[in-house]
C-alpha positions in Angstrom: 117.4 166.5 39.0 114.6 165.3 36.9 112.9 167.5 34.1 110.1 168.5 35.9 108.2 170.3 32.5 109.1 166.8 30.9 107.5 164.5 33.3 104.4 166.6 33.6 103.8 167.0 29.9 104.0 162.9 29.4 101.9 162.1 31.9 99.1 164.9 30.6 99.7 163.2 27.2 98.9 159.7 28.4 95.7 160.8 30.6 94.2 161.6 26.8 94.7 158.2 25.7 91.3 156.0 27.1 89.7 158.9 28.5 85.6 158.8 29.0 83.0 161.5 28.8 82.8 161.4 32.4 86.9 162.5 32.2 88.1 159.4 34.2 90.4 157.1 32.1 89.5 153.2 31.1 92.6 151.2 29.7 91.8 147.5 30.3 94.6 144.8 29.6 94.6 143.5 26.2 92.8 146.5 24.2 93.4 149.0 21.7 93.6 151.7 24.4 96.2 149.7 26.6 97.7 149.8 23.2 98.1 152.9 22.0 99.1 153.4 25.8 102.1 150.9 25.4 102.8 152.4 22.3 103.3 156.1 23.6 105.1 154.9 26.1 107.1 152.9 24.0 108.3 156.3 22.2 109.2 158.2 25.2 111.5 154.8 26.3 113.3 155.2 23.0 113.7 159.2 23.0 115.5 157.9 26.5 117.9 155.8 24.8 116.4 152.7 26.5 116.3 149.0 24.4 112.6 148.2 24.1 110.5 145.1 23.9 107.9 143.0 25.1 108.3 139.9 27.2 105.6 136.8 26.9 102.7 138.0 29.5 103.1 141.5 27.4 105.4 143.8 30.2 106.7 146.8 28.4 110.3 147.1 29.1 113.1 149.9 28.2 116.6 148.8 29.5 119.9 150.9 30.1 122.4 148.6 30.5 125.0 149.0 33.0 128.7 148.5 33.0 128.6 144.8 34.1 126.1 143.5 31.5 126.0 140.0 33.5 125.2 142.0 37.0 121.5 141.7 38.0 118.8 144.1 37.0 117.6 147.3 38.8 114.1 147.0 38.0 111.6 150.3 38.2 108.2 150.8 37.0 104.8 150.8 37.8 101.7 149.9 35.4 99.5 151.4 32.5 95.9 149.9 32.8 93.4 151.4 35.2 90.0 150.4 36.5 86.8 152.0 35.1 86.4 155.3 34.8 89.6 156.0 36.9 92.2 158.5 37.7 95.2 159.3 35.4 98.3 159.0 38.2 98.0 155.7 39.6 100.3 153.5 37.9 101.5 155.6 34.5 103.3 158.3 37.2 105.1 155.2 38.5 106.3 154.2 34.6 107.0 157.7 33.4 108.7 159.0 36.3 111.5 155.9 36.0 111.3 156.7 32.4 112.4 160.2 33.4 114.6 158.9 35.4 116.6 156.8 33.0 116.9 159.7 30.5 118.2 162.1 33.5 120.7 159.8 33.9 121.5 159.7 30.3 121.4 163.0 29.3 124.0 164.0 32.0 126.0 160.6 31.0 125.8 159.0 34.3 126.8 155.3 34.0 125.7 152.4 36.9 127.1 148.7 37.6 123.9 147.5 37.4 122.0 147.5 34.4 118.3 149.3 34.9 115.1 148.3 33.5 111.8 150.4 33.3 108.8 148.3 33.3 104.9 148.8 32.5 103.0 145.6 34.2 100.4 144.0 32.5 97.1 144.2 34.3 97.8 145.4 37.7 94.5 146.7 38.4 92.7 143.5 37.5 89.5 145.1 36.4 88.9 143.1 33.0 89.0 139.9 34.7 88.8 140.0 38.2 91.9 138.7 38.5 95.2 141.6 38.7 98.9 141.7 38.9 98.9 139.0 35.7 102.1 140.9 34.2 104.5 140.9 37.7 102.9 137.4 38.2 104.4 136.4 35.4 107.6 138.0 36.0 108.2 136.4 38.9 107.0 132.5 37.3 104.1 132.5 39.6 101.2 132.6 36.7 99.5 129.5 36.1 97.8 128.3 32.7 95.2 127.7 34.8 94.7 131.3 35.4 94.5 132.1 32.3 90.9 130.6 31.9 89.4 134.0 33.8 87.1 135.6 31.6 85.8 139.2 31.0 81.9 140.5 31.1 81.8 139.3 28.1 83.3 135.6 28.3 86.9 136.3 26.8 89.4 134.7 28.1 93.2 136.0 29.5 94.4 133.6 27.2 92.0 134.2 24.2 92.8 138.0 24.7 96.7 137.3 25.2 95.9 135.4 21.4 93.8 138.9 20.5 96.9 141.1 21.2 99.6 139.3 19.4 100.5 137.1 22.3 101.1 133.3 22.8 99.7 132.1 26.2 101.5 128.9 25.5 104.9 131.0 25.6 103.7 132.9 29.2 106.7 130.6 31.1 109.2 132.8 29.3 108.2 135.8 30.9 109.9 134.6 34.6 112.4 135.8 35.7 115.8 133.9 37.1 116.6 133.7 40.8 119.3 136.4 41.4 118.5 138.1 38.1 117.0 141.4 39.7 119.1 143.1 42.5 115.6 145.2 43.8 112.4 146.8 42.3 111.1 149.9 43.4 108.0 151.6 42.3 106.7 155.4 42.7 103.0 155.5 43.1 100.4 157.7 44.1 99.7 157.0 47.8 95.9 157.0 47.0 94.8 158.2 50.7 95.1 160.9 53.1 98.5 159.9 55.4 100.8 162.6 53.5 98.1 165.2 53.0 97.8 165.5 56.9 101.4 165.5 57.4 101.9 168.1 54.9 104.4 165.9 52.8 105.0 165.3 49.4 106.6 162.2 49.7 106.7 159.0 51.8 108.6 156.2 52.0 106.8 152.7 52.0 107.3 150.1 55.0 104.7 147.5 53.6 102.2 146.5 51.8 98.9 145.4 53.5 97.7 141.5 52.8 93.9 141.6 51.2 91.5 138.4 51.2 88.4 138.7 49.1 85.8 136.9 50.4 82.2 136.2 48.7 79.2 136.0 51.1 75.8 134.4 49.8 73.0 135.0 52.0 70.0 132.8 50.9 66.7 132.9 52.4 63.0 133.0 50.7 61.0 135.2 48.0 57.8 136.1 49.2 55.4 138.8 48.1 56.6 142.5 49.6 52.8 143.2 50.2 51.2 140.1 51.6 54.1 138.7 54.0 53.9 139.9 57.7 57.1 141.2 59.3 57.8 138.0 61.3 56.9 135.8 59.3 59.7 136.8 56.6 63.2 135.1 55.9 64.7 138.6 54.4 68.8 137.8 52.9 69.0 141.2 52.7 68.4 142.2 56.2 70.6 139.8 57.4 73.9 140.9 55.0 73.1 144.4 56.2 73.7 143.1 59.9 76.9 141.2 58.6 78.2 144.3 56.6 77.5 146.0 60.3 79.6 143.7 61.9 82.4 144.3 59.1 82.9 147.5 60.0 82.7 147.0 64.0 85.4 144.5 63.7 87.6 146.3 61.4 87.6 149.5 63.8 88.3 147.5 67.1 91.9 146.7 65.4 92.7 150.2 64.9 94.5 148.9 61.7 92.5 146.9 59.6 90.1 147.8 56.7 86.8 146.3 55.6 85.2 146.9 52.9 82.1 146.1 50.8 81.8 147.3 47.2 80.1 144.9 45.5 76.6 143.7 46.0 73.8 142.0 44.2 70.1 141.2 45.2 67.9 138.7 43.9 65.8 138.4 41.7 65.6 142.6 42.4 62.0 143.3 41.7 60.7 146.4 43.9 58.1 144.1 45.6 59.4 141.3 45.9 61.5 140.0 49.1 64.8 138.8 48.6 65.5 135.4 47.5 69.4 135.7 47.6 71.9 138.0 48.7 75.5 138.2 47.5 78.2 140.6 48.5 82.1 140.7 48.4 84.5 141.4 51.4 87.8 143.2 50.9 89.5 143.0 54.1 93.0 144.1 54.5 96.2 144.5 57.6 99.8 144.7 57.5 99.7 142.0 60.2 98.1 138.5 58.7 97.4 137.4 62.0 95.1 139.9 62.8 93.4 139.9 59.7 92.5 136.6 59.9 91.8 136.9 63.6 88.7 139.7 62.3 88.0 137.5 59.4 87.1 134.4 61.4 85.0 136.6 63.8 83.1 138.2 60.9 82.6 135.0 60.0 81.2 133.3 63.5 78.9 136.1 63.7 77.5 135.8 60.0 76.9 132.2 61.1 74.8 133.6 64.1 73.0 136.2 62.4 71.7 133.7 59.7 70.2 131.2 62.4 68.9 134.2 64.1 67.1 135.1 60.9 66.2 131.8 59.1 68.9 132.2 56.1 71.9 130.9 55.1 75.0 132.3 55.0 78.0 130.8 53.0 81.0 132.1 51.8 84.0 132.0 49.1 87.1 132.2 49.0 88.4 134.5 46.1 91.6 135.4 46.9 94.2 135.5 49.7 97.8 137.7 49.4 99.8 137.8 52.3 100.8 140.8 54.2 104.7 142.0 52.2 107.3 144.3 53.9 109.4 146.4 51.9 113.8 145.7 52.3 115.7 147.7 54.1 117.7 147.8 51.2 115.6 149.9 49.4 114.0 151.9 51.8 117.4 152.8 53.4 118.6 154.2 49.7 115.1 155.9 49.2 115.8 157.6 52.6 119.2 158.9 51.8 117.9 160.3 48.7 115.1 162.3 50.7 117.8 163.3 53.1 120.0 164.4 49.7 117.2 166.3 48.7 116.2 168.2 51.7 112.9 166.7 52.2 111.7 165.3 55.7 112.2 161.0 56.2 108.8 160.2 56.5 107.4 156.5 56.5 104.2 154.8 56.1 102.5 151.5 55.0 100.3 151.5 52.2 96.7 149.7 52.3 96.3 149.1 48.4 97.9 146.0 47.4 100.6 146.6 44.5 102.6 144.4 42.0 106.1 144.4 44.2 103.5 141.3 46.3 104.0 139.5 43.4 108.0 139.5 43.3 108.7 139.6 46.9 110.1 136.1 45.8 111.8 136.9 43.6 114.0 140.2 44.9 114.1 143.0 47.7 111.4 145.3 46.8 110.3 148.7 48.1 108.1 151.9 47.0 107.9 155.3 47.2 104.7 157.4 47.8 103.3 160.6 46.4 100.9 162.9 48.1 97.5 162.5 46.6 94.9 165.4 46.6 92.0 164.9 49.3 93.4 161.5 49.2 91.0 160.4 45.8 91.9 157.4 44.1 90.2 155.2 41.2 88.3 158.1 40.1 88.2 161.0 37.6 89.1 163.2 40.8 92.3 161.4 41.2 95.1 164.2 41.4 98.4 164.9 42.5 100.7 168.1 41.7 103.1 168.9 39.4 105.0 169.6 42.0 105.0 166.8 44.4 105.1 164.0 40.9 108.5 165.6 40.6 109.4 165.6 44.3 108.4 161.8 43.7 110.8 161.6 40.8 113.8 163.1 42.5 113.9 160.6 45.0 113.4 157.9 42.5 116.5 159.2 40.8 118.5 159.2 43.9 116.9 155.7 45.0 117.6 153.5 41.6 120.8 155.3 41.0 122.0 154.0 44.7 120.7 150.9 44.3 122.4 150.5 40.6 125.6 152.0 42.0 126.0 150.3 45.3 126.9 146.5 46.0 
């Protein structure tokens, strides 16, 4: 059993460094506070007895090796940056509960086949450059140079903050991973909604992970004077992408699966009297099943197109990014089952909606996750909270998952 007191402490520890006035945490990729994060974590790698070092995209890893050296990896982590202003569990509980882990295993000198590896992903969240999962892309050799030209608020670079932090974007090829080098990864993370809290569970076991696209809408129709312009006579972009963001959220509920969302939106030129020149707003829509993603996608779509003729405007959209729908193995979700049946603790399963960096390395080995309850189901915010309690139920069947999958053939 994991050191519950241990566990706890760490992660309080970490939730100091990047914390905000407000009491949510900001640690974007590439700064001092992602740093000092990677440095703290560093420490508690080492006080595990783990090897540590960096690769080229800037993953934080701590291996124990096993007793095959040559036999492939175990990997187990999570990630250390956060969006703006967000919680303190999602992503350092993942890295400090296989930390804990490791040095359970350690300190009682349990030895595996398989050698284990704790990693902390660069830039899961994406929230410095609109573009996540740049660390586990990397990993598994899917990280062009090309996408290293996104840029921050403020026009830097992933390269030129790669270069900031001691990095050589040049080098990022040497971060991948060989085919047959990792026998699984398997993250603990906060479930971040409410699926665990109704069941009364601490802990659930991870079928899939839900396929997002992000789609840009621009809704373009004329500025005219708020005052002086009759009712009919106006071509209003902001009327009409309220009728689209309707239809979102019809269509999303007919499916009985699917999840639409708008979080971003910008009106043009924004003056109090002043109709709307130009609307834009972005679409996160996400399913476990592609199909029927795509199936609400293209009727969102065909009825956008409808509502701008109806109104005079028109409607484009963009493309921003597309990640298919990813099951978890068997493989690991049959392990993390026997270790909740080890422990005591019901078999519970469900998919998660956020998209996490095991999409990235589907490719490259099994992968799986295990979820932990989250309070009132708050994520990405200073309210984000899970108990003492239920982060160690978490790690317990970590333990018992990564030592099955390091143990077994």
């Amino acid at each position: 059993m994991i050191q519950e007191e241990r566990l706890w402490q760490r992660l309080m520890e970490l939730g100091e460094i990047g914390r905000q006035p407000t009491g949510g945490i900001t640690r974007l990729s590439f700064t001092k506070e992602e740093r000092a994060a990677k440095e703290k974590v560093a420490a508690y790698m080492k006080e595990a007895g783990l090897f540590v070092y960096e690769d080229a995209a800037g993953n934080l890893i701590g291996r124990k090796e096993g007793t095959d050296k040559d036999a492939p990896v175990v990997l187990v982590g999570s990630h250390l940056d956060s969006v703006y202003n967000g919680g303190m569990f999602d992503g350092p509980l993942g890295v400090l509960a296989a930390v804990e882990v490791v040095q359970t295993m350690n300190e009682n000198g349990v030895e595996t086949k398989h050698p284990i590896e704790v990693v902390a992903f660069t830039d899961e969240e994406g929230a410095r450059f609109r573009f996540g999962m740049i660390g586990s892309r990397a990993m598994a050799g899917a990280l062009s140079a090309d996408e290293l030209n996104y840029q921050d608020a403020n026009g830097v670079s992933v390269a030129e903050a790669m270069q900031e932090a001691g990095l050589n974007p040049h080098h990022i090829g040497k971060a991948a991973r060989k085919p047959g080098s990792v026998k699984a990864y398997v993250e603990l993370h906060i479930e971040q909604g409410r699926v665990l809290e109704e069941a009364n569970l601490p802990v659930g076991i991870v079928t899939g992970i839900a396929g997002l696209v992000w789609v840009k809408f621009t809704v373009e129709g004329k500025a005219e004077h708020a005052g002086a312009t009759p009712m009919p006579l106006r071509r209003d972009p902001l009327v009409a992408a309220a009728q689209i963001i309707e239809v979102i959220e019809q269509e999303a509920k007919e499916t009985g699966t699917t999840v639409g969302t708008v979080g971003q939106l910008h009106v043009f030129p924004g003056g109090i009297n002043i109709i709307p020149e130009r609307v834009e707003f972005v679409l996160d829509l996400r399913d476990l099943d592609a199909a029927v993603r795509d199936n609400v996608l293209q009727s969102i779509n065909e009825q956008a197109q409808k509502i701008g003729k109806e109104r005079n405007v028109k409607v484009t959209t963009e493309l921003l990014q597309e990640m298919p729908p990813v099951l978890c193995s068997e493989l690991v979700q049959n392990a993390a089952k026997e270790a909740c049946q080890k422990l005591g603790l019901d078999v519970f399963s469900l998919p998660s909606g956020a998209s996490h960096d095991g999409v990235q390395l589907v490719g490259l080995c099994p992968i799986g996750m295990i979820f932990v309850r989250s309070q009132d189901g708050v994520s990405h915010s200073p309210d984000e909270w899970s108990t003492k309690e239920d982060c160690a139920a978490g790690a317990n069947v970590l333990y018992h998952t990564v030592l099955r999958l390091a143990t077994g053939e």
